[in-house]
N, C-alpha and C positions, 0 to 999 in steps of 0.2 A: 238639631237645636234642643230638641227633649232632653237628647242623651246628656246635655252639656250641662244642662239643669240641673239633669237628676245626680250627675258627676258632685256639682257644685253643693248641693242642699246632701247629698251623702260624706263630702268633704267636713260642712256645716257640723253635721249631726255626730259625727266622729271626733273634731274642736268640744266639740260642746260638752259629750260625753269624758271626756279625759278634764275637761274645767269641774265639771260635776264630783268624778273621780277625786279629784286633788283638793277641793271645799270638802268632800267626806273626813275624807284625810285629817284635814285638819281639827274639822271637830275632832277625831276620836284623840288628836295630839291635847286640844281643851281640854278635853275629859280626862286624861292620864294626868295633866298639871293640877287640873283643881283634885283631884284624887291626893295629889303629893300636897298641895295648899294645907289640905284637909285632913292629912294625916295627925297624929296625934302629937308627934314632933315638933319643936319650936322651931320655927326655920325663920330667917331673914328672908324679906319678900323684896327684889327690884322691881323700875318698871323705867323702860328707857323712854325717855324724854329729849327729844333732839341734842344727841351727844351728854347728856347727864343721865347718870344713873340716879335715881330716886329712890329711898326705900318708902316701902305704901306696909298699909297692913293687910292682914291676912281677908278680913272683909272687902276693901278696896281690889284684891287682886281677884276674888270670888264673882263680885259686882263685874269688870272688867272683862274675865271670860264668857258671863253670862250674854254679857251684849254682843261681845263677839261671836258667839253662838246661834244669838238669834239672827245676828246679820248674816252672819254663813248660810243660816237656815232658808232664809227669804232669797240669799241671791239663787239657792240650790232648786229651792220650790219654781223660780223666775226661769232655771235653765230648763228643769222638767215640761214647765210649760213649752220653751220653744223647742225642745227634742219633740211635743207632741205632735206640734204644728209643722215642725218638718216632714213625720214621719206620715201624717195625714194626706201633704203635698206631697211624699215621693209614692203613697199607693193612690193618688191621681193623675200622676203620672204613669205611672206601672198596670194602670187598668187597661186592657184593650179596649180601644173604640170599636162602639159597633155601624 
């Protein structure tokens, strides 16, 4: 039954870590587009809107990546949290009884 646990909560912890993984990811793709936003360059800015393309400006698309930044950031912190709390409950399982 342990064993099926620990299977289950290492299955867990390997999901989790690959979601964490891929939220990295993505900030660093944030961070390359406000880089381009922000370049010195006049560029047209979109931003898709259920099937419409919008143009925003340059401040609206800044504001836009920031939130999505911080939300990345919070869900990443959220997943840390439960890789710890797994990894706490697979070395309680993993301790020999005495």
């Amino acid at each position: 039954m342990e064993l099926v646990k620990t299977y289950e909560l290492e299955l867990e912890l390997q999901r989790l870590r690959e979601l964490r993984q891929g939220l990295e990811i993505r900030i660093k793709e944030l961070e390359y587009a406000e880089g381009v936003i922000t370049s010195r360059s006049e560029r047209r800015i979109y931003r898709n809107f259920s099937d419409l393309l919008v143009e925003i400006t340059k401040e609206e698309a800044i504001e836009h990546i920031e939130r999505m930044r911080l939300a990345l950031k919070r869900e990443i912190e959220r997943l840390r949290k439960r890789e710890k709390e797994i990894m706490e409950e697979l070395a309680k399982l993993r301790a020999p009884r005495s």
